[in-house]
C-alpha positions in Angstrom: 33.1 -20.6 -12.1 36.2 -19.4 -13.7 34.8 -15.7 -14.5 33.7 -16.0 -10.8 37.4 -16.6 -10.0 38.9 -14.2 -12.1 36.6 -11.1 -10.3 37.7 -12.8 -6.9 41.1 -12.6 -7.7 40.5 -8.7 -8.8 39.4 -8.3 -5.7 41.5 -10.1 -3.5 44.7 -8.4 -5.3 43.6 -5.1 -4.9 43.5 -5.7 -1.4 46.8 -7.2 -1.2 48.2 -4.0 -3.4 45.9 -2.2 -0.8 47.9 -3.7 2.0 44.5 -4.2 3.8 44.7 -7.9 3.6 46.7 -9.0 6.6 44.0 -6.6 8.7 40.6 -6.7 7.1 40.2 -9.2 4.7 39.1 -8.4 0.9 36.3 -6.7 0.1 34.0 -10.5 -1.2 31.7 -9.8 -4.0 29.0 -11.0 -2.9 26.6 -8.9 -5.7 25.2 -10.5 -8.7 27.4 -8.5 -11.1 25.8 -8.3 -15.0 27.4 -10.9 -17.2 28.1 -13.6 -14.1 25.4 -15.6 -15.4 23.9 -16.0 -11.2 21.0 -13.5 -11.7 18.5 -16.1 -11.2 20.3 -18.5 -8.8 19.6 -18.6 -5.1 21.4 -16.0 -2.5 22.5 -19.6 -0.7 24.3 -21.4 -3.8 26.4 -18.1 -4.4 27.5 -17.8 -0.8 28.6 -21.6 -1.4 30.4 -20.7 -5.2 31.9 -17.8 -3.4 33.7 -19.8 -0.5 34.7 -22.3 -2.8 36.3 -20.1 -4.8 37.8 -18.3 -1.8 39.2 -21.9 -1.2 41.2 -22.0 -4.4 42.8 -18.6 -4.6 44.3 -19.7 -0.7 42.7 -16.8 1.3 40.1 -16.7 4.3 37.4 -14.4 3.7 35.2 -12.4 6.3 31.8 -11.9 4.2 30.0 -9.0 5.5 27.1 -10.6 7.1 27.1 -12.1 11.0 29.3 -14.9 11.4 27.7 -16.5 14.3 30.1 -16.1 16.8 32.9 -17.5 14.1 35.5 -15.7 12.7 38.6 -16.1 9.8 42.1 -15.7 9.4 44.2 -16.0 6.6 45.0 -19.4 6.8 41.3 -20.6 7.4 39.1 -21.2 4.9 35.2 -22.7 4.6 34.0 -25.9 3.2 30.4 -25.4 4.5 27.8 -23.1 4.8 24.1 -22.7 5.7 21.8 -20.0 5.0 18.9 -19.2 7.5 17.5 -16.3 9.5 19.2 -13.8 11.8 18.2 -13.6 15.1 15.5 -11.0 16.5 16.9 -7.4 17.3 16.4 -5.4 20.3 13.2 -4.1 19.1 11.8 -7.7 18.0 12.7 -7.1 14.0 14.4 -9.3 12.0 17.0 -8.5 9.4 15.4 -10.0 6.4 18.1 -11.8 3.8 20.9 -11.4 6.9 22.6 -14.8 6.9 24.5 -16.5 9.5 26.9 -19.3 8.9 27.7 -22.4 10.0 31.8 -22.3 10.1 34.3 -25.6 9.4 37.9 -25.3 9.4 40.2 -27.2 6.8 43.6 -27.2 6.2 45.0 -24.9 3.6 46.1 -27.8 1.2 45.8 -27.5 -2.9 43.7 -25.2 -4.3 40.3 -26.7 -4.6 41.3 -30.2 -2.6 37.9 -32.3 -2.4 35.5 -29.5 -2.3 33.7 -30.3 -5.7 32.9 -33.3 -3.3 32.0 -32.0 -0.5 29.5 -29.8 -2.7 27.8 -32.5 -4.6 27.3 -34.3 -1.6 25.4 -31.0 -0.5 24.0 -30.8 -3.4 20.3 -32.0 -2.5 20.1 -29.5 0.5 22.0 -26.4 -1.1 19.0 -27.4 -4.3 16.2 -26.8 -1.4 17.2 -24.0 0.0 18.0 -22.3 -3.6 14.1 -23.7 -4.2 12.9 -21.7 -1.5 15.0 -18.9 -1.9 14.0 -19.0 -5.5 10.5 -18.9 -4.8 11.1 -15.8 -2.4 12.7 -13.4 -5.2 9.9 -11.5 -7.4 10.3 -12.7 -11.2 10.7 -10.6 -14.5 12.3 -7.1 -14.4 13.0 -7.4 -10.5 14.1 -11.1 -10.6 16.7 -10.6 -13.0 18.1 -7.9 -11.4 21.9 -6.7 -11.8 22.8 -7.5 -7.9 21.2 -9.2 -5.3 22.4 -7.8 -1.6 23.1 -9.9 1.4 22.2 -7.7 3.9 19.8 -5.2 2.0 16.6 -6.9 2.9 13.7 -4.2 5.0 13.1 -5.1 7.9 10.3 -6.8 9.2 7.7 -6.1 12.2 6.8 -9.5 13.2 6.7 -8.9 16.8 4.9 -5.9 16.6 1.3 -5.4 17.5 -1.3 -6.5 14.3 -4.1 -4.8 13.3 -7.6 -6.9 14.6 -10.7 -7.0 13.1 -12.3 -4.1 15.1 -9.5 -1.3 14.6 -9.6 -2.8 10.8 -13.5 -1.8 10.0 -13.0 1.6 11.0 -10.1 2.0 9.1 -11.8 0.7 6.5 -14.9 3.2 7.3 -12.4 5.8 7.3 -10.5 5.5 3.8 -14.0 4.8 2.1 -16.1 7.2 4.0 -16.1 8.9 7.7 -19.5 9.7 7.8 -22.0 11.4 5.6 -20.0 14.6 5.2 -19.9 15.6 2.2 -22.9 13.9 0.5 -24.8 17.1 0.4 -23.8 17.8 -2.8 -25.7 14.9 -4.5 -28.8 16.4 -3.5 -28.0 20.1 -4.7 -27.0 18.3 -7.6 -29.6 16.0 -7.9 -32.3 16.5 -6.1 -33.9 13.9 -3.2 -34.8 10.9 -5.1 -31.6 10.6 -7.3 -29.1 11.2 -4.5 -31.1 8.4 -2.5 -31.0 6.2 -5.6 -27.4 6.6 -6.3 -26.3 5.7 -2.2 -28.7 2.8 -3.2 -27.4 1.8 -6.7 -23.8 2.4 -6.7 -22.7 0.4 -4.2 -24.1 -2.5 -6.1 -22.3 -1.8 -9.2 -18.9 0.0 -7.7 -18.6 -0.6 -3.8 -19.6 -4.2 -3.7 -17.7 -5.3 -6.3 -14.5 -3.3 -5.6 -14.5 -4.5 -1.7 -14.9 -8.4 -3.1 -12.0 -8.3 -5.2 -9.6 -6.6 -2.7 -10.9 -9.5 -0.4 -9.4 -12.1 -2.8 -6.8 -10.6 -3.9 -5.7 -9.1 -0.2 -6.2 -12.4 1.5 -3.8 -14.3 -1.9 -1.4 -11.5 -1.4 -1.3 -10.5 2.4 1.7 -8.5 2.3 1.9 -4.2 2.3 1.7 -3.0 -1.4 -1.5 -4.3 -2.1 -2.8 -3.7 -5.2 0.8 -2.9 -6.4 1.8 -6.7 -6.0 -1.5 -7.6 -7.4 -0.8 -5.7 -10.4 2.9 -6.7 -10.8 2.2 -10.5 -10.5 -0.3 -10.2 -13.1 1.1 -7.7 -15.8 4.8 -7.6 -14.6 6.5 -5.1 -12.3 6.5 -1.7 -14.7 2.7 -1.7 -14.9 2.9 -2.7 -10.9 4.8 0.7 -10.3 2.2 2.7 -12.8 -0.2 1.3 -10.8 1.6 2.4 -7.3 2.5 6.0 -8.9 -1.2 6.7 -9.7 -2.8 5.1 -6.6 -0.1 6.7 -4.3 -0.8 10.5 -6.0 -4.6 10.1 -5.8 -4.4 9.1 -2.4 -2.3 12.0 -1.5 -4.7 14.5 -4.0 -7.4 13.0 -1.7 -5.5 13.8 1.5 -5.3 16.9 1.1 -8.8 17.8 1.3 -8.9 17.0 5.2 -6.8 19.5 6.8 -8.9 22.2 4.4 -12.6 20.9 5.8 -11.5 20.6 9.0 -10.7 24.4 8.9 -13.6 24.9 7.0 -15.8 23.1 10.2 -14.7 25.8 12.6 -14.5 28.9 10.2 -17.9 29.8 11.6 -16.7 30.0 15.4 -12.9 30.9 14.9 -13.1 33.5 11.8 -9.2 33.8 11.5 -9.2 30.6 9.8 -10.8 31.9 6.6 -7.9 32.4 5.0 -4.2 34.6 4.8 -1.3 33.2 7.6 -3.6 31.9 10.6 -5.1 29.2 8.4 -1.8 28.6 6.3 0.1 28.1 10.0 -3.1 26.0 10.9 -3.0 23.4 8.3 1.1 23.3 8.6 0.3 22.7 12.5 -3.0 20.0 12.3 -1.0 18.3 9.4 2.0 17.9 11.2 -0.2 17.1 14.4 -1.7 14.2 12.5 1.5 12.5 10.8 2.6 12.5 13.8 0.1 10.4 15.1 1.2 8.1 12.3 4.6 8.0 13.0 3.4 6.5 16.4 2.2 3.3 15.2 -0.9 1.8 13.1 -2.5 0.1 16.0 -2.9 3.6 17.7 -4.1 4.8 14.5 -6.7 2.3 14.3 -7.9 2.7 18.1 -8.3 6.1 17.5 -10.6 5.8 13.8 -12.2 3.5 16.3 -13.1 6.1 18.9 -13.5 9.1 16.2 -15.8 6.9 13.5 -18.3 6.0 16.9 -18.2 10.2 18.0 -19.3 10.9 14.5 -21.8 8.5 13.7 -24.0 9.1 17.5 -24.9 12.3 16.9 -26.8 11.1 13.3 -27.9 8.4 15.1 -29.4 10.9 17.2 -30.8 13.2 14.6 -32.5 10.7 12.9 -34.5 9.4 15.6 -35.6 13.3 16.7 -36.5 13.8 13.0 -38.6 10.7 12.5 -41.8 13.4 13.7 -40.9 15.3 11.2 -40.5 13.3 8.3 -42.3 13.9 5.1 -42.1 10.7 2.2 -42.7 12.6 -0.4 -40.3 14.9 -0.2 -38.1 11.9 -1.0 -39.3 11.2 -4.7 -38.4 14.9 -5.9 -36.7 14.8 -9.0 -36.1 17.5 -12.1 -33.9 15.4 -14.6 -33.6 18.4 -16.8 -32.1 20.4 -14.0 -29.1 17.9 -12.8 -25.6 18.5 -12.5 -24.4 15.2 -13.9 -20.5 15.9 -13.2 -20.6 17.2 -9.8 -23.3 14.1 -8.8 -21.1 11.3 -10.4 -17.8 12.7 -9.1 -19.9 13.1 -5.5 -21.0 9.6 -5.3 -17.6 8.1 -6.6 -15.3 10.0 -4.2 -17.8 8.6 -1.2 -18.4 5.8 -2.4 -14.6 4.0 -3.1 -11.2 3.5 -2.0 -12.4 -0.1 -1.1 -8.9 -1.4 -2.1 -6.5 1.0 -0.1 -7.2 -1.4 3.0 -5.1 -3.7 1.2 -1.6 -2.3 1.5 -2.1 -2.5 4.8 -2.4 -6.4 4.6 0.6 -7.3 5.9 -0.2 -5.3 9.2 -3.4 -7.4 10.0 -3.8 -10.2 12.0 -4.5 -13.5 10.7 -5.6 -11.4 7.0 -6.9 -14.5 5.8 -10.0 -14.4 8.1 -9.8 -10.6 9.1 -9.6 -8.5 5.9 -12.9 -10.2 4.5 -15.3 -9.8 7.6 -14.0 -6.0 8.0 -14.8 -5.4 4.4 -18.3 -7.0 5.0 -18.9 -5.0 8.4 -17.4 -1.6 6.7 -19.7 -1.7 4.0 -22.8 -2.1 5.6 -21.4 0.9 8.1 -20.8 3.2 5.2 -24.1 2.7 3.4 -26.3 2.7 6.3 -24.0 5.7 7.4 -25.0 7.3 4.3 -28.8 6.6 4.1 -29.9 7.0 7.3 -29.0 10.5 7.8 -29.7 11.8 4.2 -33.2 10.0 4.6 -33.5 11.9 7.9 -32.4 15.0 6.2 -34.0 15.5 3.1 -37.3 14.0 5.1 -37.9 16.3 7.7 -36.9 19.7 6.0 -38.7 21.5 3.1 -36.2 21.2 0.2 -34.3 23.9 -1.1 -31.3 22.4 -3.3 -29.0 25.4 -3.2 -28.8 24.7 0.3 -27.3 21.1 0.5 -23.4 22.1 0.1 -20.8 21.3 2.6 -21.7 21.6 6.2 -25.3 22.0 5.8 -26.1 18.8 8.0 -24.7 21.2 11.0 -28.0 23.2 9.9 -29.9 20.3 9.7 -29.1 19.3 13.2 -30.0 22.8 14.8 -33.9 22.7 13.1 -33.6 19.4 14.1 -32.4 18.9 17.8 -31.2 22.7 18.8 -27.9 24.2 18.6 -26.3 21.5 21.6 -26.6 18.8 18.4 -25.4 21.5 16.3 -22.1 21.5 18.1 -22.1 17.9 18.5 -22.1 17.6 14.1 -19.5 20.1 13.4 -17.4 18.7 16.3 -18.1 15.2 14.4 -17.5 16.9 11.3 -13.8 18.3 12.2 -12.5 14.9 14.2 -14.1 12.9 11.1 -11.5 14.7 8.8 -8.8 13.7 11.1 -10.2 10.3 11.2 -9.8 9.9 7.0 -6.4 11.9 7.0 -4.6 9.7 9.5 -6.2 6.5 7.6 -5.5 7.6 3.9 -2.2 8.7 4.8 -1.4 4.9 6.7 -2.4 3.2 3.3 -0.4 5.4 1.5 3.0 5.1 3.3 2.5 1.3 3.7 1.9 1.1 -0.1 5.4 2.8 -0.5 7.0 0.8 2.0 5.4 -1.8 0.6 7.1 -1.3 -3.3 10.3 -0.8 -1.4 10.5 -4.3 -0.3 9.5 -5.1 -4.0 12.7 -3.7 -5.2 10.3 -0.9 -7.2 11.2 2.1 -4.9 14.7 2.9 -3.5 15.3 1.0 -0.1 15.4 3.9 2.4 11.4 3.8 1.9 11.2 0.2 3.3 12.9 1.8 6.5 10.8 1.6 9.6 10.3 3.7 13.0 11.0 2.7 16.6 7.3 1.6 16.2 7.3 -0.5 13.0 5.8 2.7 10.7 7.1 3.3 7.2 8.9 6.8 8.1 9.8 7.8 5.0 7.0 7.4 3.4 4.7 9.2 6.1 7.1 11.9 5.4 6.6 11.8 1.4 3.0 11.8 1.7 2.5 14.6 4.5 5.1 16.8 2.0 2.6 15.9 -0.9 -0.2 16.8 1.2 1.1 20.8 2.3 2.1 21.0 -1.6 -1.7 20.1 -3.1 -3.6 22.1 0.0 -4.1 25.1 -1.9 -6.3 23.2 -4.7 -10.2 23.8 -4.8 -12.6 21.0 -3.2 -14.2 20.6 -6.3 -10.8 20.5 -8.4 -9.4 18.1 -5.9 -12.0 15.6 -6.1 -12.4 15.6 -9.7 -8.1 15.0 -10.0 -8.0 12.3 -7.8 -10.9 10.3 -9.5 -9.5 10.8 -12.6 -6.4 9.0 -11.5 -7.9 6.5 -9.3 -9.8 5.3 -12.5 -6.5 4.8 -14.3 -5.7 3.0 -10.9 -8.7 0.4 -11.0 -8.7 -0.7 -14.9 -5.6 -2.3 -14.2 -6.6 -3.9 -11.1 -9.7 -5.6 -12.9 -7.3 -6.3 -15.9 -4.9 -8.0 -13.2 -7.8 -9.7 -11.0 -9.3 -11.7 -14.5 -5.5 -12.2 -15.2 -4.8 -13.9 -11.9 -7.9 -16.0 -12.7 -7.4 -17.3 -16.1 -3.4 -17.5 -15.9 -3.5 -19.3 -12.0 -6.7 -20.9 -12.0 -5.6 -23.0 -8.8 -4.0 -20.6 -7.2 -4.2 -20.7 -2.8 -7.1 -18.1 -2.8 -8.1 -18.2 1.4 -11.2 -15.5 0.3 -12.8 -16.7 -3.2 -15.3 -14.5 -4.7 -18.2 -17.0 -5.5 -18.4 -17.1 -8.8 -16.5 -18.6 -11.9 -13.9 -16.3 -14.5 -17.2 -15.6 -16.6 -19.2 -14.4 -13.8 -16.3 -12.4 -12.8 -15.7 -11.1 -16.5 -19.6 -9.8 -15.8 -19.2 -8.3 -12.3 -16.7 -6.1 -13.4 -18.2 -4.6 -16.6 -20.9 -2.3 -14.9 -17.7 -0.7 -12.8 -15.8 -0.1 -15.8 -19.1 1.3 -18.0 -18.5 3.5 -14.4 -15.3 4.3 -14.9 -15.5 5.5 -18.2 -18.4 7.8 -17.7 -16.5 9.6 -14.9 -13.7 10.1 -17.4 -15.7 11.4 -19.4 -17.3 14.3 -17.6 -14.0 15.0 -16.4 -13.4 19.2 -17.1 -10.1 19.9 -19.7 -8.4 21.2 -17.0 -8.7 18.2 -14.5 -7.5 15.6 -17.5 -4.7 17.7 -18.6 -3.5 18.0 -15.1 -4.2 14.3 -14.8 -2.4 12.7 -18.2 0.7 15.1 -17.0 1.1 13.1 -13.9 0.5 9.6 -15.5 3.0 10.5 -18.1 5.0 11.5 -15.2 4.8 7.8 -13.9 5.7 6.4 -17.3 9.1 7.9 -17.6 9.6 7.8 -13.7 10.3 3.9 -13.2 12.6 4.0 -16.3 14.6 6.7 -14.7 15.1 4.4 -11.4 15.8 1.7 -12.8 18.9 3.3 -14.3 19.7 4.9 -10.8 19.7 1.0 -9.9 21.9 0.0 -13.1 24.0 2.8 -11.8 24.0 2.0 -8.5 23.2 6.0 -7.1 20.6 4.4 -5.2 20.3 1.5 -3.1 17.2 -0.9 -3.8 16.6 -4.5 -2.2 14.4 -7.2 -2.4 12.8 -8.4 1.0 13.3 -12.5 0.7 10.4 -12.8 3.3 8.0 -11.8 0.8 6.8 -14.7 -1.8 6.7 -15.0 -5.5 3.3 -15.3 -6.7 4.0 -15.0 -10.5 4.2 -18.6 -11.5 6.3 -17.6 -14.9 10.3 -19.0 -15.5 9.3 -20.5 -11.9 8.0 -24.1 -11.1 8.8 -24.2 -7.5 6.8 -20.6 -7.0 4.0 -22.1 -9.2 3.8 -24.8 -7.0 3.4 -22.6 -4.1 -0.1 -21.1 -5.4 -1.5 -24.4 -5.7 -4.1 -25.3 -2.7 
């Protein structure tokens, strides 16, 4: 208390030397200064220190937060106050960590008077609301920050429209997959019976369990973020923000692909688009067409995957029954192993086959998560694998093989010896709008992951900042800049960078979903994968054999390019946190959001218990 007086009264006499006390009253610290000793107290118990303290030094204080219709003079001072929510704005947000207060007047009488008394007999209340409080302010490096703000909370959507369970699957169906363009390469690679096998086998050992854990782990953490809070309540928030870093550049790496294929879809009827200014000014123009779209809101986003994922997937449906005639089994079991391109079949099958988890920054946009996220992981999956099989069973059925011709886009030819050049139309038109479909869903998860480590405190707060219609703005803008800087990249190269990173990305998810395990056994889990820590431990070892092995036949260019940017990562969250110490930036904590990491923290322990 008396180093807390000693700052007020610095502050309350350079106002006075100011002469800016008689009009505006001084400038209240109400920041969590190093050295104060209040790093871990509640935001409520520090409004109550402050005003007492306010009380002996004989002046009335304004703090800069609403006052609840009440105001201060001079000779007024507070004896009472009660933290709780602001009320909604104009555009149904709420100010997270505003506070209002309940005003009472008391005479100006001798410093301090019988407000030691009045505060122990608040004492049990001002100790529950510091509890919950407590319980709302992340732990370790971001709970013992240097300053807590009042009013620096993001703010939150709640009256917005959610995310159902419909809109949800195909965005799901969109991050993972789109369709079965691009899964030629498996067979040029491959051949028949290996790229069948692999659509078979991979989802068993990558895809199945990668969608289970982000169905735990999204439905104990519903919040935006994702896999970034997962990772920070499990191994602390610098490996959290390594984890965002790499996710966040592989997801951009990946979007960048989509504007290119799209172009690369109507090459054949619009020849311009090969290349020089026409196709630079048409990937500027259908980039900024589809942030744009973003900008506009995620329930529009989904609606629309929902619309663009059902024009794709007919005109397969389509081909598949007009090829059944023409289908050939055997054709099926060709195989050469000594004539396989191992790399480009691994990396093939891995880029189609994951991004299970990017769903799950999203969580906080869903409605009722609990029940939602797990049924639209369940429904995407079977739509991507059957989306897979049934047209490359169709495919590499009914046509006499020739591997060299299975590159991108050859399904369009499929489709013309198939049904005529009408379904020809139909696939590349489902081709181009498919692209748009994964772009505007990548690029949702990827903004709501940064406005998601915003709210954590990990990113400066203007990220946290929302639109007119409740989207992250400035991280749609981050992520369509990354996406014109990485367009120029190869297909091939692009793939193989962002699978190199996303590996980095998924060891420490299933290092921080056996953490979560072992370290909160009885944690509130609404989605439980069925099985015990051991079974878990042995669910996740084929996936990381997996991981490995696409490391490995990563090319020297693709890993140097890759290390660079994780090194990148490492020195980056060092670097903001002194911006923070140094206050250049503004970061905040969202109070809305709870503590999950039970350590230094009964109360938030208590809180994961079912």
């Amino acid at each position: 208390m008396d180093r807390l007086l000693v700052l007020l009264e610095e502050h309350v006499n350079q106002s006075r030397s100011l002469g800016a006390l008689e009009e505006q009253p001084p400038d209240f610290p109400f920041y969590c200064r190093p050295g104060l000793g209040f790093q871990n107290e509640s935001i409520h118990v520090f409004v109550l220190m402050s005003l007492v303290a306010a009380e002996h030094l004989g002046v009335g204080v304004t703090p800069p937060f609403p006052m609840n219709g009440h105001d201060f003079s001079k000779n007024q001072a507070v004896s009472e106050a009660t933290a709780y929510r602001g009320p909604a704005q104009h555009d149904g947000r709420v100010v997270a960590g505003a506070v209002e207060l309940a005003v009472v007047d008391v005479p100006m009488a001798s410093p301090g008077g019988d407000m030691a008394a009045r505060l122990t007999a608040e004492g049990q209340q001002g100790s529950n609301i510091a509890n919950t409080e407590a319980s709302s302010a992340p732990m370790g490096e971001y709970g013992g920050r240097d300053y807590h703000g009042l009013l620096e909370g993001a703010a939150r959507a709640n009256n917005l429209p959610k995310v159902s369970i419909i809109p949800l699957v195909f965005l799901i169906f969109y991050e993972v997959s789109g369709g079965p363009f691009g899964i030629e390469d498996t067979v040029q690679a491959a051949g028949p019976l290996l790229a069948i096998l692999g659509f078979l086998v991979f989802p068993l050992i990558w895809s199945i369990p990668e969608a289970l854990i982000t169905a735990e782990m999204g439905t104990m953490f519903p919040e935006n973020g994702g896999y970034v809070v997962w990772v920070s309540s499990a191994l602390g928030p610098y490996w959290g923000f390594q984890q965002g870093w790499m996710k966040w550049l592989s997801g951009v790496i990946d979007n960048a692909l989509y504007p290119v294929l799209f172009l690369d879809y109507l090459e054949s009827t619009i020849p311009a688009l090969g290349g020089g200014l026409p196709r630079a000014f048409a990937v500027l123009g259908l980039t900024a067409l589809l942030t744009f779209m973003n900008y506009r809101g995620l329930t529009i986003v989904g609606w629309v995957a929902v619309f663009l994922g059902v024009f794709s997937i007919l005109p397969f449906i389509i081909m598949g029954l007009m090829a059944i005639p023409k289908l050939r089994p055997k054709r099926w079991l060709v195989v050469n192993l000594h004539n396989v391109d191992w790399n480009l079949y691994l990396n093939t099958l891995f880029w189609n086959l994951n991004y299970w988890d990017s769903i799950s920054t999203l969580a906080g946009e869903v409605d009722n998560p609990s029940k939602t996220l797990p049924k639209a992981l369940l429904y995407a999956l079977i739509l991507v694998v059957v989306g897979y099989l049934y047209p490359l069973l169709a495919g590499t059925g009914a046509i006499p093989l020739d591997r060299e011709l299975w590159t991108d886009g050859y399904f369009s030819d499929i489709a013309k010896i198939v049904g005529g050049v009408w379904l020809t139309w139909w696939v590349q038109g489902a081709a181009a709008l498919s692209n748009m479909g994964m772009f505007v869903a990548e690029m949702s998860s990827d903004s709501f992951q940064l406005l998601g480590m915003a709210e954590r405190g990990m990113l400066p707060e203007f990220f946290s900042k929302r639109s007119p219609y409740g989207t992250p703005l400035i991280g749609i803008m981050f992520s369509a800049s990354g996406v014109l800087l990485l367009s120029w990249l190869s297909f091939q190269e692009i793939v193989a960078a962002e699978n190199f990173l996303y590996c980095f990305g998924m060891l420490l998810e299933f290092v921080a979903f056996i953490r979560l395990r072992i370290k909160n056994p009885r944690a509130s889990r609404p989605y439980k994968v069925p099985l015990g820590t051991i079974g878990c431990i042995l669910m996740i070892i084929p996936p990381t054999l997996l991981i490995f092995v696409v490391l490995v036949f990563s090319s020297l260019k693709v890993m140097l390019v890759s290390l660079a940017a994780v090194i990148i990562g490492l020195i980056l969250q060092p670097c903001l946190r002194y911006v923070e110490k140094k206050r250049w930036l503004r970061f905040s904590i969202n109070p809305d959001l709870p503590d999950f990491r039970a350590t230094g923290n009964e109360n938030a322990a208590e809180s994961l218990m079912e």
